[in-house]
C-alpha positions as CSV (number, residue, x, y, z in Angstrom):
1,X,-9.0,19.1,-27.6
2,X,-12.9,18.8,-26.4
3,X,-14.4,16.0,-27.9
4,X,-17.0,16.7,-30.8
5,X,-20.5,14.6,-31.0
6,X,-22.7,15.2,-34.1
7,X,-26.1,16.0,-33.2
8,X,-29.1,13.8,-32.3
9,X,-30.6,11.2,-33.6
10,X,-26.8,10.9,-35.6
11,X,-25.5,10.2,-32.8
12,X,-27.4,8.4,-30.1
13,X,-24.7,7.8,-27.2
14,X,-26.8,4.9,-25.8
15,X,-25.9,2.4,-29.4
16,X,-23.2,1.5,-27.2
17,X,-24.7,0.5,-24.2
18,X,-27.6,-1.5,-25.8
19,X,-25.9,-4.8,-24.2
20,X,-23.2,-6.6,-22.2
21,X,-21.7,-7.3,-25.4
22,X,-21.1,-4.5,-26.9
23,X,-20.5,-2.3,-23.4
24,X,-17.7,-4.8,-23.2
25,X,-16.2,-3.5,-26.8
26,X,-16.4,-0.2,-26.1
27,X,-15.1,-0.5,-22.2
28,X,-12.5,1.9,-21.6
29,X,-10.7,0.4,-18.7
30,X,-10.5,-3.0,-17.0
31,X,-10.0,-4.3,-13.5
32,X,-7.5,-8.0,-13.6
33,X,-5.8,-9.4,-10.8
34,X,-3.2,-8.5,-12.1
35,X,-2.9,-4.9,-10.5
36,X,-3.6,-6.6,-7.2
37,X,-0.8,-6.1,-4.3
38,X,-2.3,-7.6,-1.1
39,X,-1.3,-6.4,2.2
40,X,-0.9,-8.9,5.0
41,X,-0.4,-8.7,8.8
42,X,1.9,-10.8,10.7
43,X,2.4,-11.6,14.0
44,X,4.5,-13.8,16.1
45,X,3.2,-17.8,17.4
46,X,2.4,-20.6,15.1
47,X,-0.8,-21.3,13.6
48,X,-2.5,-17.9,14.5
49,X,-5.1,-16.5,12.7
50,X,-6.1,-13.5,14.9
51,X,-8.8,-11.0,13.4
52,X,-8.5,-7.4,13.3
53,X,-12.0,-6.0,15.0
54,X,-11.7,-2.9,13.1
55,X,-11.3,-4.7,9.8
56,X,-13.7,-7.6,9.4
57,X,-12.6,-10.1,7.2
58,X,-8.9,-9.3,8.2
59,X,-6.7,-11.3,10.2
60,X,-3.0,-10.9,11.8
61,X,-1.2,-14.1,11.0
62,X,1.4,-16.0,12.2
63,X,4.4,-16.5,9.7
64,X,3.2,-19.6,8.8
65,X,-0.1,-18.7,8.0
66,X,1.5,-16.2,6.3
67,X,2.9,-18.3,4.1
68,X,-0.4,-19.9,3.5
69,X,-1.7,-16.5,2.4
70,X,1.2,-16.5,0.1
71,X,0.1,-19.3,-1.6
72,X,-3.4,-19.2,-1.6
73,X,-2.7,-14.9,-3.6
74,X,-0.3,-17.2,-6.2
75,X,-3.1,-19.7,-6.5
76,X,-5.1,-17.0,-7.2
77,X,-3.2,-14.7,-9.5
78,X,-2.0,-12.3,-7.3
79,X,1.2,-11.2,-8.2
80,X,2.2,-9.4,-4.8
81,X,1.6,-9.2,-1.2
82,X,3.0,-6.5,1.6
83,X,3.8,-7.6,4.9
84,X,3.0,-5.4,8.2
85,X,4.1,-6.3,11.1
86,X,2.4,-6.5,14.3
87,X,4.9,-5.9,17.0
88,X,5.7,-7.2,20.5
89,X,5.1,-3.8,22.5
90,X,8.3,-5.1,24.7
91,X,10.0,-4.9,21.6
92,X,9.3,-1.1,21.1
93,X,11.7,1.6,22.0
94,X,12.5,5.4,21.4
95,X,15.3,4.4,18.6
96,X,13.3,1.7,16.6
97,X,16.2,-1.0,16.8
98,X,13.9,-3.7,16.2
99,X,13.4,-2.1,12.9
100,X,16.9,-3.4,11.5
101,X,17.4,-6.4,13.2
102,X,17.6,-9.2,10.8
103,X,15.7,-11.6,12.7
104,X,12.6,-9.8,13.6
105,X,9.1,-10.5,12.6
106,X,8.9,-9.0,9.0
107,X,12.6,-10.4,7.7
108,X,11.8,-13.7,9.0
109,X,8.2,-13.6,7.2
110,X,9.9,-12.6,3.7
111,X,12.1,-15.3,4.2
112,X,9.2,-18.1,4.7
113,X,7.8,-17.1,1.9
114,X,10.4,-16.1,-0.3
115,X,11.2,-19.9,0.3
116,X,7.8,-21.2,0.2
117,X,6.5,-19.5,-3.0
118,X,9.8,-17.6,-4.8
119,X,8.0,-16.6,-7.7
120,X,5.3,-14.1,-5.8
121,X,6.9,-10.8,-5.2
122,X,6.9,-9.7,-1.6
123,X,6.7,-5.9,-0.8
124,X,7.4,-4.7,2.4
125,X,6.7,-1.4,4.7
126,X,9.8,1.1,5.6
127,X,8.7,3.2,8.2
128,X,9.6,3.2,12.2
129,X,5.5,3.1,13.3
130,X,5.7,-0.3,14.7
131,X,8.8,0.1,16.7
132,X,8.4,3.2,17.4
133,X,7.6,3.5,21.8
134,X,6.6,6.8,20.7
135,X,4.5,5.4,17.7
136,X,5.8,7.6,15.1
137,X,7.3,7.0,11.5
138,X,10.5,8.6,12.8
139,X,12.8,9.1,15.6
140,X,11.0,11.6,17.8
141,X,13.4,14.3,19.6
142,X,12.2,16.8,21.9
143,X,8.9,16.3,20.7
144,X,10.2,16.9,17.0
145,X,9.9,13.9,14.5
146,X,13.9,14.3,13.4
147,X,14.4,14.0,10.0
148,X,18.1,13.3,9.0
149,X,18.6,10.8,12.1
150,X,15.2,8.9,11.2
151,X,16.9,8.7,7.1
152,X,19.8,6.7,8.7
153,X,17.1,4.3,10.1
154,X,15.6,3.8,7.4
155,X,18.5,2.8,5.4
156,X,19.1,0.2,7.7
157,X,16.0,-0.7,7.9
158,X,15.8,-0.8,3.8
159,X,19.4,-3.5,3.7
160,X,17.8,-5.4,6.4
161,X,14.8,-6.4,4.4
162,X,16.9,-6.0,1.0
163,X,19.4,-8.9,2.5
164,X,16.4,-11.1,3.4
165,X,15.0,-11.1,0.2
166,X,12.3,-8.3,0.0
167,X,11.6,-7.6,-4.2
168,X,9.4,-4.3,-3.6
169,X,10.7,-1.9,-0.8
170,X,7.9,0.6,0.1
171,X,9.2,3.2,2.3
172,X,5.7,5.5,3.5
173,X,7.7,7.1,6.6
174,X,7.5,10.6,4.0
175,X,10.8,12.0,5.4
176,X,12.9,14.1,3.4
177,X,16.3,12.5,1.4
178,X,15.0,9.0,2.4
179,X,14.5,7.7,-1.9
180,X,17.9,8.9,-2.2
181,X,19.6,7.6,1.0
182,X,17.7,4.1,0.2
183,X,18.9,3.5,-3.4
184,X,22.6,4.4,-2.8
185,X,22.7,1.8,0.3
186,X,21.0,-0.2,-2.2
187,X,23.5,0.1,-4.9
188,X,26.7,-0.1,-2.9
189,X,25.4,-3.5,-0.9
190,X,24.4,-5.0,-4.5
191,X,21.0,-4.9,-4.7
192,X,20.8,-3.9,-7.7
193,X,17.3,-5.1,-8.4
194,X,15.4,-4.1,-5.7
195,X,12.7,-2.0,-6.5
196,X,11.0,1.0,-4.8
197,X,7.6,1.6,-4.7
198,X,7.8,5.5,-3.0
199,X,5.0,6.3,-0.5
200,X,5.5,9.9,-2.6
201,X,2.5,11.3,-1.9
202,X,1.1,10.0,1.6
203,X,-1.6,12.5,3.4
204,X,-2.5,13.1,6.7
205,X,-5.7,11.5,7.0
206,X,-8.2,10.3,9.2
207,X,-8.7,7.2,7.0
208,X,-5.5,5.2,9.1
209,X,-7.0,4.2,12.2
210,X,-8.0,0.2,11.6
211,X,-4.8,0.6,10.3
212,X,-2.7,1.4,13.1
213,X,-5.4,-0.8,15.5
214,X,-4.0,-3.8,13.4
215,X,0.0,-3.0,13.4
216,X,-0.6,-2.2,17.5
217,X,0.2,1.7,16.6
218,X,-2.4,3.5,17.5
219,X,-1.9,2.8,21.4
220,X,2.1,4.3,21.4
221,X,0.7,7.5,19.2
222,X,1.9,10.7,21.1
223,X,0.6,13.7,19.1
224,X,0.0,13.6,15.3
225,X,1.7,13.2,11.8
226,X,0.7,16.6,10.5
227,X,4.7,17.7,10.2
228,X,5.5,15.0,7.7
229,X,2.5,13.7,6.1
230,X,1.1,15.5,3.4
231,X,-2.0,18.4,4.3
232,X,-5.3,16.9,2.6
233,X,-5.5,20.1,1.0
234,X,-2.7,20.1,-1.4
235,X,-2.5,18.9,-4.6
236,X,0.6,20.8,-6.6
237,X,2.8,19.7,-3.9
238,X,1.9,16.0,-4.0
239,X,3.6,16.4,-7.5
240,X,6.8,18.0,-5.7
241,X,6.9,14.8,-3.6
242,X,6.5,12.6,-7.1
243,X,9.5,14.3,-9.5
244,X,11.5,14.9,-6.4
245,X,11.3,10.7,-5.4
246,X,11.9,10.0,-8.5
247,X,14.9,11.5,-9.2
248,X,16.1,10.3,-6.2
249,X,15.7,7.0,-7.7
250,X,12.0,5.4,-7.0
251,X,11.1,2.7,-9.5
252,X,7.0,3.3,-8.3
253,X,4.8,5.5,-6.9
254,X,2.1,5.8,-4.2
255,X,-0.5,7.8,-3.4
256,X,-2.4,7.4,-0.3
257,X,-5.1,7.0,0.8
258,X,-6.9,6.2,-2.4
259,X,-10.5,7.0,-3.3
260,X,-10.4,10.2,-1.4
261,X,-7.2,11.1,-3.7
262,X,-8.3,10.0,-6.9
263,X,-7.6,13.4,-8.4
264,X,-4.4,13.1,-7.2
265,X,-3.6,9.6,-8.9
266,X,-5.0,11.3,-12.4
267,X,-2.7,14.1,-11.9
268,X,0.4,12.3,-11.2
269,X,0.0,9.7,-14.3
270,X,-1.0,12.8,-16.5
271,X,2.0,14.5,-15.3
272,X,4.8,12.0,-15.2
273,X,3.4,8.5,-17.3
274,X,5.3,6.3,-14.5
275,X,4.0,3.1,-12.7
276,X,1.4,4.6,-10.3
277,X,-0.3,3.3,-7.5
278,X,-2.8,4.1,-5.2
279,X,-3.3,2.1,-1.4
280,X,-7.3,1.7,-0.8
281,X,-6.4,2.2,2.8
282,X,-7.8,0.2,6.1
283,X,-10.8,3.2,6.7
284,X,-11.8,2.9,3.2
285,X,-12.1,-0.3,3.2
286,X,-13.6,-0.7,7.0
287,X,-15.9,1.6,5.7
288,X,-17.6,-0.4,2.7
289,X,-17.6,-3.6,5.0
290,X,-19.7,-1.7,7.8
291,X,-22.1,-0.5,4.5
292,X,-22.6,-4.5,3.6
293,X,-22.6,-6.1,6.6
294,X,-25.6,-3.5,7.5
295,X,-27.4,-3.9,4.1
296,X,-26.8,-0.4,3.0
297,X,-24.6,-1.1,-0.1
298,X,-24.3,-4.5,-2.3
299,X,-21.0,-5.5,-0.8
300,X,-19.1,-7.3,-3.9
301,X,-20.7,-4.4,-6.7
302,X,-18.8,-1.5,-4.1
303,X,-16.2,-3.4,-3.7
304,X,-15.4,-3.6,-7.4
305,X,-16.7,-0.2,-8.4
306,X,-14.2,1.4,-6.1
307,X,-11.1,-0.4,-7.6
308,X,-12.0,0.0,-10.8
309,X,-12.5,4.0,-9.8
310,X,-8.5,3.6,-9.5
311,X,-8.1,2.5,-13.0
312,X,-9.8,5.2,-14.6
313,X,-7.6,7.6,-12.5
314,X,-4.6,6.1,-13.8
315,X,-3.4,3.6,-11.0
316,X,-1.2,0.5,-12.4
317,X,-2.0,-1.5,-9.3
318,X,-3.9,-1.2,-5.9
319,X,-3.0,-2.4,-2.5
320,X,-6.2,-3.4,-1.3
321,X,-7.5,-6.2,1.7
322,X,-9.8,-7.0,-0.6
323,X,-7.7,-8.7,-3.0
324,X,-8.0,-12.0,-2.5
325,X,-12.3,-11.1,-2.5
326,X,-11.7,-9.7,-5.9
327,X,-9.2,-12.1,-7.2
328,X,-11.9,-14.7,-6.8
329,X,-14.6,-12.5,-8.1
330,X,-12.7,-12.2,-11.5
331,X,-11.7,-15.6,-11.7
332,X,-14.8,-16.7,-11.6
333,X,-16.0,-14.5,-14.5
């Protein structure tokens, strides 16, 4: 139904907006720390705090400042960090072992700080990228990302970081079958409880690249991800992707990147009314930095306008490096 507004002077739209007191009554959607996930880089060593040139204001850190990080987001109110991992190249090969093993880099992070601060929820990345020789989300044959073969991978993959304690599995690899394969393994090891947070809708964009500098990707990348991420130019089947995760068995959703996608996010909520979230990706947020740190923009005013541009799409929550920035900001209000 389109809104009626009687005419003026009856109705003068700007009563509402005569101060900060009243602006606050009327506000129709909030920003709290509470729909903050923050995602985190790890690497291996000890005491490492290693910046990401790409990202200012973003380090790779070793596990125990990983914990640290851990902390300081339940200090703050931050209910959730994701863990990427930044991977020995020696470690990388054309079948992605590493990506199972129980003892590499992101199981042994989960269980620092799993043991160091149980009551934050830790939310990891399923995808074969940083194992990956090849650089890819999936096992590459022939010069064709495989689909069924990378599944089994990921399932692996999935139990490994399931049995060392992961709350929030977020598989973005956007193979076919994978929600599915994931949450029978799931059942029939017993965890019951793990949660999903699909990478459903996941585009082929641009907006990556600090990204994949930070996660030591970008290097090993042979050829694109145009055959299994999403076209930017589709929106209909972003909503394919959503109902067919979900019946697979996703608890969440993702779209990603974010502010570029916004429509998307509104559609998706509209659509299905599920937990929604939206990733404010490493470009976007590059992007904004570069703007401040030149004097172009007011740094902490685009830095909360843009998040709270995912609320009033519809997002739940936002994975965003800015996080802890924002966490503070509100805190302090």
């Amino acid at each position: 139904m389109r809104p009626t507004v009687a005419p003026f002077p009856t109705a003068r739209l700007r009563r509402t907006r005569k101060s900060a007191a009243i602006r606050g009554l009327v506000r129709e959607n909030a920003l709290g720390v509470q729909d903050l996930i923050w995602p985190i880089f790890v690497r291996e060593g000890d005491g490492v705090e290693e910046p990401v040139p790409s990202m200012p204001g973003v380090n790779r850190l070793s596990i125990d400042r990983a914990v640290a990080a851990a902390q300081e987001a339940t200090g703050l109110g931050i209910p959730a960090i994701c863990i990427f991992p930044y991977t020995d190249p020696s470690l990388k090969t054309e079948l992605c072992e590493e990506a199972w093993n129980p003892d590499n880099l992101s199981n042994r992070a989960i269980r620092a700080i799993k043991a160091a601060v149980p009551e934050i929820a830790v939310m990891t990345d399923i995808a074969l990228d940083p194992y990956n020789a090849n650089g890819h989300d999936g096992i590459v044959r022939d010069g064709e990302i495989v689909n069924d073969e990378t599944v089994e991978a990921l399932v692996r993959m999935a139990l490994a970081q399931a049995e060392a304690g992961a709350d929030i599995l977020g598989p973005s690899d956007m193979m076919d079958g994978r929600i599915g394969a994931m949450r029978d393994a799931l059942e029939a090891a017993g965890h019951r409880n793990v949660c999903i947070l699909s990478y459903a809708a996941k585009y082929a964009s641009c907006f990556y690249g600090p990204f994949r500098d930070a996660v030591g990707a970008s290097g090993a990348l042979i050829g694109d991800k145009n055959t299994y991420q999403m076209d930017p130019g589709n929106s209909d089947e972003a909503l394919r992707l959503i109902q067919r995760d979900l019946n697979e068995g996703a608890d969440m959703v993702m779209i990603k990147p974010g502010m570029p996608y916004l429509d998307i996010c509104r559609r998706v909520k509209d659509s299905f009314g599920v937990p929604t979230y939206a990733y404010q990706v490493s470009g976007e947020y590059a992007m904004l930095q570069a703007a401040a740190r030149n004097g172009w923009l007011d740094g902490e005013k685009a830095m909360m306008e843009s998040l709270l541009g995912f609320k009033r799409a519809g997002c739940d929550g936002i994975l965003t490096y800015f996080a802890p920035a924002v966490a503070r900001f509100l805190n302090a209000v």
